[in-house]
TORMINU-210268 format. One line per 4 residues: their letters; for each residue x, y, z of N, C-alpha, C, CB. Coordinates in pm, whole numbers. Atoms other than C-alpha are relative to their C-alpha. Glycine has a CB too. Layout:
N
a	X:Y:Z:X:Y:Z:X:Y:Z:X:Y:Z ~ ... .
END
This chain:
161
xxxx	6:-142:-26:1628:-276:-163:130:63:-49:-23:30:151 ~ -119:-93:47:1870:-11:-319:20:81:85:-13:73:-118 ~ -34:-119:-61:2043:216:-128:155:100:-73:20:-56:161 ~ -73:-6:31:2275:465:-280:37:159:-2:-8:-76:-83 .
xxxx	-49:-129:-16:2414:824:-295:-83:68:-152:195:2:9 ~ 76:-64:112:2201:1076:-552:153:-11:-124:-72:198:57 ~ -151:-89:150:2599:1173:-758:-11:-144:-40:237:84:57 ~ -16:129:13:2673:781:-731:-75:-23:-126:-44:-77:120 .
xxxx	147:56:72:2313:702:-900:8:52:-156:-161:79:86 ~ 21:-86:128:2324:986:-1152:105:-18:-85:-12:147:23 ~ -146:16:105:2680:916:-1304:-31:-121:-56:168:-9:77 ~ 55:139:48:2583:515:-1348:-107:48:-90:-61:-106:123 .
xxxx	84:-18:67:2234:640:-1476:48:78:-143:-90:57:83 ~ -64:-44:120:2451:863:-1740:57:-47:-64:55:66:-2 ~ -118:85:32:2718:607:-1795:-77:-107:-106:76:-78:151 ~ 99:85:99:2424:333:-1913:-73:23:-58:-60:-70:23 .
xxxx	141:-46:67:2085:519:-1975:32:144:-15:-151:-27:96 ~ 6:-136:49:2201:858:-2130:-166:69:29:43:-9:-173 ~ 105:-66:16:1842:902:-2235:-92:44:125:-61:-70:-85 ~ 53:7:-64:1676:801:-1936:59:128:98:-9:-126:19 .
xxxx	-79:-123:-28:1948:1080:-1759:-37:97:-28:101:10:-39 ~ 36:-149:86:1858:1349:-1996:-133:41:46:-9:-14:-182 ~ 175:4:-44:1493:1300:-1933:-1:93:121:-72:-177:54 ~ 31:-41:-163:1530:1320:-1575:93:126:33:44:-139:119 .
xxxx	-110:-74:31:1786:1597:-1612:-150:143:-10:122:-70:-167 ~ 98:-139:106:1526:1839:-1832:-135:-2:106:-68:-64:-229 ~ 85:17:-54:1265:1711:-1602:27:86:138:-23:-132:-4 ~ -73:-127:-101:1416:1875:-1294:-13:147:-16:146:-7:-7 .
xxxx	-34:-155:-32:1510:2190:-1450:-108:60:-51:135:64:-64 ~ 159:-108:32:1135:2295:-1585:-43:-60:97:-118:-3:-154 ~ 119:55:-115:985:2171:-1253:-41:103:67:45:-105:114 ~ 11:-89:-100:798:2350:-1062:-34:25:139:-45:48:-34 .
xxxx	75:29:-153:711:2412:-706:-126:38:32:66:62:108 ~ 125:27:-73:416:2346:-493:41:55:102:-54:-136:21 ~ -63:-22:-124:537:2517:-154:119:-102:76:-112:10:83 ~ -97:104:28:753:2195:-57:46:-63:-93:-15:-69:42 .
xxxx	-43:145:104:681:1981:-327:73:51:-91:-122:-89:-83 ~ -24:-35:69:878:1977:-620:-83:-66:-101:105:10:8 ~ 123:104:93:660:1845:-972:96:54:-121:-225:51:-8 ~ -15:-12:174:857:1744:-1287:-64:27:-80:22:-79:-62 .
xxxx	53:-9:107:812:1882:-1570:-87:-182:-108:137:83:-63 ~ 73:128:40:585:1585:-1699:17:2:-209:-208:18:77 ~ -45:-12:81:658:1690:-2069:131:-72:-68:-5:90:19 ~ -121:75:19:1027:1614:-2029:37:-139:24:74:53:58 .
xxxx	3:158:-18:948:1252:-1908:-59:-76:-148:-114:-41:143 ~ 116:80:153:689:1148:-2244:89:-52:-66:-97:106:-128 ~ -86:94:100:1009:1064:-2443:131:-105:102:96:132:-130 ~ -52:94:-90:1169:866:-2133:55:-150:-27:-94:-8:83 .
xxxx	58:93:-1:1209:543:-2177:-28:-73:130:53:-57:-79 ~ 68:65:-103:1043:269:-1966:123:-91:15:-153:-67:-32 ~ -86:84:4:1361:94:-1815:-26:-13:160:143:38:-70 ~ -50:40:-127:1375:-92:-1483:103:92:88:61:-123:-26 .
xxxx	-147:-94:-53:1635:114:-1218:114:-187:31:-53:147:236 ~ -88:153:35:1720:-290:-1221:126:1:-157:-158:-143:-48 ~ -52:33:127:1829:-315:-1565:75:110:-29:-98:-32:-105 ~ -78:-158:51:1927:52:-1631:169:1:69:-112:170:88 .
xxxx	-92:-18:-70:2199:38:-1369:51:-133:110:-40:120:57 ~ -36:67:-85:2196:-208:-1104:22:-130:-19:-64:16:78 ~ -48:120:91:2230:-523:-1334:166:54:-84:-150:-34:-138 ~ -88:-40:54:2520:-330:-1511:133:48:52:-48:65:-54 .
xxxx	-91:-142:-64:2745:-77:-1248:94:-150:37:-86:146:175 ~ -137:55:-72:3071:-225:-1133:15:54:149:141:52:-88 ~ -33:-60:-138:3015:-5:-844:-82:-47:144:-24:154:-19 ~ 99:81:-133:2772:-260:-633:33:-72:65:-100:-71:-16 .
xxxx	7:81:-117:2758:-379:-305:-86:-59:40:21:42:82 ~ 117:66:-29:2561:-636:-174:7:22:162:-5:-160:-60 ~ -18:20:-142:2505:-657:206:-96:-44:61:34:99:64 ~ 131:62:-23:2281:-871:361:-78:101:121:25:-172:52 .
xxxx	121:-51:-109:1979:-726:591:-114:-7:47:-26:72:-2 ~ 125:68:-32:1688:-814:777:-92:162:36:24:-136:153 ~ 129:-149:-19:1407:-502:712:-106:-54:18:-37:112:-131 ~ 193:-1:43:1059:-506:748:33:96:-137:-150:111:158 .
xxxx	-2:-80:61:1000:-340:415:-108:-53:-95:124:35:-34 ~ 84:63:71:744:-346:183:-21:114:-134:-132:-39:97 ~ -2:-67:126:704:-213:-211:-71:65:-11:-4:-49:-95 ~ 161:-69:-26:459:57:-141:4:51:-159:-22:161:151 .
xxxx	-32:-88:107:430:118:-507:-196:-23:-92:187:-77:-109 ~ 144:-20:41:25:152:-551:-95:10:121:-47:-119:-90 ~ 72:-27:-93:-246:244:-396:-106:-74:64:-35:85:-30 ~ 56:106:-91:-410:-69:-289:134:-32:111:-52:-150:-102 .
xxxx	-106:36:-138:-39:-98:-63:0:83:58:140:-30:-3 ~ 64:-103:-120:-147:215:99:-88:-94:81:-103:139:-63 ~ 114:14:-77:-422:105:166:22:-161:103:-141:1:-121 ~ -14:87:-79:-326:-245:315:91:22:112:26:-93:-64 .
xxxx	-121:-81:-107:-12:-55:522:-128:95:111:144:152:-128 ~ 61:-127:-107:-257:199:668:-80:-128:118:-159:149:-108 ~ 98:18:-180:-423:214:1055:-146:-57:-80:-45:217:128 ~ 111:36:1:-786:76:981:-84:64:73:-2:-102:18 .
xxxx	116:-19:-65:-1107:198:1106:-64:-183:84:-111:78:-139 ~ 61:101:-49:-1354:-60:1274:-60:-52:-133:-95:36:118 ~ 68:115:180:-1492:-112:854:104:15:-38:-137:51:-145 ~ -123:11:91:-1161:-122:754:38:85:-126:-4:-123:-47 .
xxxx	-15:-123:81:-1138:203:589:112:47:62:-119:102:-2 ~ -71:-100:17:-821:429:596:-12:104:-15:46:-7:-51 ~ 116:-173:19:-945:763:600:115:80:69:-207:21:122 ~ -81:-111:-43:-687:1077:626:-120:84:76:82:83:-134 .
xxxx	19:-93:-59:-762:1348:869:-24:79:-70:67:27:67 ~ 77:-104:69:-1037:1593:737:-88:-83:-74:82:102:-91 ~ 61:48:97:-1198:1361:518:-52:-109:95:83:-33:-130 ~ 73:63:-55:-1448:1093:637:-53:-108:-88:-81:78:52 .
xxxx	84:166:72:-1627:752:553:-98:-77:75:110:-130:-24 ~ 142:-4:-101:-1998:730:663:-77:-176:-94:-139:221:-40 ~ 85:137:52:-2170:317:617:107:36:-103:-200:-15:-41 ~ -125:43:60:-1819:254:422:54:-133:7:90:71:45 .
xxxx	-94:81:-70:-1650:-22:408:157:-24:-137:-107:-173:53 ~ -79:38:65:-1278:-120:288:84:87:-108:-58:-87:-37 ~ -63:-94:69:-1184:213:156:145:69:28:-87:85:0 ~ -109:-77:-18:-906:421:102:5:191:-68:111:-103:-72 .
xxxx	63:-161:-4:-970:813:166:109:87:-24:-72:50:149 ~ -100:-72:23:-666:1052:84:-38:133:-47:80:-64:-81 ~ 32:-103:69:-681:1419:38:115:90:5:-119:55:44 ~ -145:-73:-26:-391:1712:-33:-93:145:-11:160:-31:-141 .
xxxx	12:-97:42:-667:1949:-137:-181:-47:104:45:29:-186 ~ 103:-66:-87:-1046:1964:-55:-46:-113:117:-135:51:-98 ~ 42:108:-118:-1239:1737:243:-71:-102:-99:-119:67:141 ~ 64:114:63:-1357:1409:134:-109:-85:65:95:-84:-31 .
xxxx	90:34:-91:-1667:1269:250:-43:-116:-104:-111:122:56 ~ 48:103:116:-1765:884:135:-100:-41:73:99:-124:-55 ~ 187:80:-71:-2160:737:180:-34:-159:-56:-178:115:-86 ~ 83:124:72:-2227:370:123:76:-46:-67:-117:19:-82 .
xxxx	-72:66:119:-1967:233:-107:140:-19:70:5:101:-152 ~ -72:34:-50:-1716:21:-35:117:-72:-121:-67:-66:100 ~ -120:66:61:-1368:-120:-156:72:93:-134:-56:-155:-55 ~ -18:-104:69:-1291:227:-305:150:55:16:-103:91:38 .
xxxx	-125:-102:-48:-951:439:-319:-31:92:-110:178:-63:2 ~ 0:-92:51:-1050:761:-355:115:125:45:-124:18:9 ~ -130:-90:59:-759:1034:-430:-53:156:-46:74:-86:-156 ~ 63:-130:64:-820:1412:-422:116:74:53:-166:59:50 .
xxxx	-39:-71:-42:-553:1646:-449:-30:162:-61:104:-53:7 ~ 105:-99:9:-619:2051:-540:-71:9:-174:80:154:54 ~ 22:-6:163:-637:1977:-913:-100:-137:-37:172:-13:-93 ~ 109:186:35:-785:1600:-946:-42:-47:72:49:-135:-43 .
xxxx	79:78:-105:-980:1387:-773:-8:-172:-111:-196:106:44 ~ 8:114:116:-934:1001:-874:-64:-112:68:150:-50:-67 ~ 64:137:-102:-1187:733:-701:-19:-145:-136:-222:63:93 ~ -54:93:101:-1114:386:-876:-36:-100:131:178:21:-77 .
xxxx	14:103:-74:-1212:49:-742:121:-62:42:-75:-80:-58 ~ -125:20:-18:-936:-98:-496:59:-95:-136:14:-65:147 ~ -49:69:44:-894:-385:-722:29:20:-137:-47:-82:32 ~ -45:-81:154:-808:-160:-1036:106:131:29:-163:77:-87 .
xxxx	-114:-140:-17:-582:69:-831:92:36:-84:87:-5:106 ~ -152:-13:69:-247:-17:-1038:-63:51:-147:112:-178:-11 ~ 43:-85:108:-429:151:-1346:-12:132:20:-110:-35:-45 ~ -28:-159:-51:-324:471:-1192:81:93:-133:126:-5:161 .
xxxx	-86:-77:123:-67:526:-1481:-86:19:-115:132:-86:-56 ~ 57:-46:122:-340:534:-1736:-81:96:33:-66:-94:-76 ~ 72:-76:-37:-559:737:-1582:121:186:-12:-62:-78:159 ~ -91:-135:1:-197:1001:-1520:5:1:-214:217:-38:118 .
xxxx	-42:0:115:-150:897:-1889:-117:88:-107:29:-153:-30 ~ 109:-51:-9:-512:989:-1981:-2:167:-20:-46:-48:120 ~ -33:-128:-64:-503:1314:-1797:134:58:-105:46:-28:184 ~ -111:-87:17:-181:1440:-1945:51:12:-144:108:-46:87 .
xxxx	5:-14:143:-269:1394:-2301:-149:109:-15:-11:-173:-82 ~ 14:-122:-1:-529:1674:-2188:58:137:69:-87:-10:16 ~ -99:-117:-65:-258:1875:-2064:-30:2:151:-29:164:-67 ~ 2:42:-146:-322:1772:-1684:103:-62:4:-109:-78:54 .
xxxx	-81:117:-96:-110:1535:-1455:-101:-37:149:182:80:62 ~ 41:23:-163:-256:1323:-1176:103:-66:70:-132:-93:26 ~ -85:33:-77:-29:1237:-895:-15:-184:30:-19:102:122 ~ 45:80:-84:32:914:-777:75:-52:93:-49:-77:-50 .
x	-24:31:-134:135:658:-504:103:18:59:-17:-100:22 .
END
C-alpha cells in the first residue's frame, strides 16, 4: 500500500514521468464538474502513457519509507471486487438502494443515475450511471477499460471501478 502527500507525489511524478505529470496536469485543468464529482478531461489522458505508479515513482524516489503494517486491505480495482467486498442478499446479489434483483442470482446492481431492475439472470455486473449503462458478465468485468476505450472513441466516457 502507498501512502503519501498529493505535493510529495506530484514533484516525484514530475521529477521521473514528466509526461505522465503533464497528462494529469491538463487533465485536471479541462475537468469538469458533476456537483461533487470532479471528471478529467478524458482527452488529456489518450496521450498518457501506461506506466505503473510502481515503476513511475515508487521503484525510483529517494524519498521512500517503508513501514511495516498489518491492514485488512484489499485491491478493489474492478468490478467483480465490488462485487465480492459487498453485503450479499440471500442469492448473493449486491444490489444498491433503488435498484432491485427479482429470481437473480450472483449479481452486481449499481446505479448513480436511473433505477435498475434485474429478472432471471445471473452472475451479472450491471453499471448505470446518468449517461451509460454497462451490464457485462462477472467473469469479463476487468474488460471495463475497453468498453471506456470503446465509448470514448465515440466521444463518450464510461466510468469505472
Amino acid at each position: 500500500m502507498f501512502m503519501f502527500g498529493a505535493r510529495a507525489f506530484l514533484e516525484e511524478l514530475k521529477r521521473f514521468e514528466p509526461a505522465i505529470h503533464n497528462a494529469c496536469r491538463d487533465a485536471l485543468a479541462e475537468a469538469r464538474r458533476e456537483g461533487e464529482r470532479i471528471l478529467p478531461a478524458g482527452s488529456a489522458l489518450q496521450s498518457c502513457p501506461s506506466t505503473s505508479v510502481d515503476y513511475a515513482v515508487m521503484e525510483r524516489s529517494n524519498r521512500i519509507v517503508v513501514v511495516p503494517a498489518a491492514l485488512d486491505w484489499s485491491d478493489v480495482g474492478s468490478w467483480a471486487t465490488i462485487y465480492e467486498l459487498g453485503a450479499k442478499d440471500s442469492d448473493g446479489n449486491v444490489v444498491e438502494a433503488g435498484s432491485a434483483a427479482l429470481s437473480s442470482r450472483a449479481c452486481l446492481i449499481k446505479s448513480t443515475g436511473p433505477s435498475v431492475v434485474a429478472i432471471g439472470v445471473e452472475d451479472l455486473v450491471i453499471i448505470a450511471t446518468p449517461d451509460h449503462v454497462l451490464v457485462v458478465p462477472r467473469s469479463e468485468a476487468q474488460r471495463v477499460r475497453e468498453a471506456a476505450l470503446a465509448a470514448s472513441r465515440d466521444g463518450d466516457k464510461l466510468g469505472g471501478a
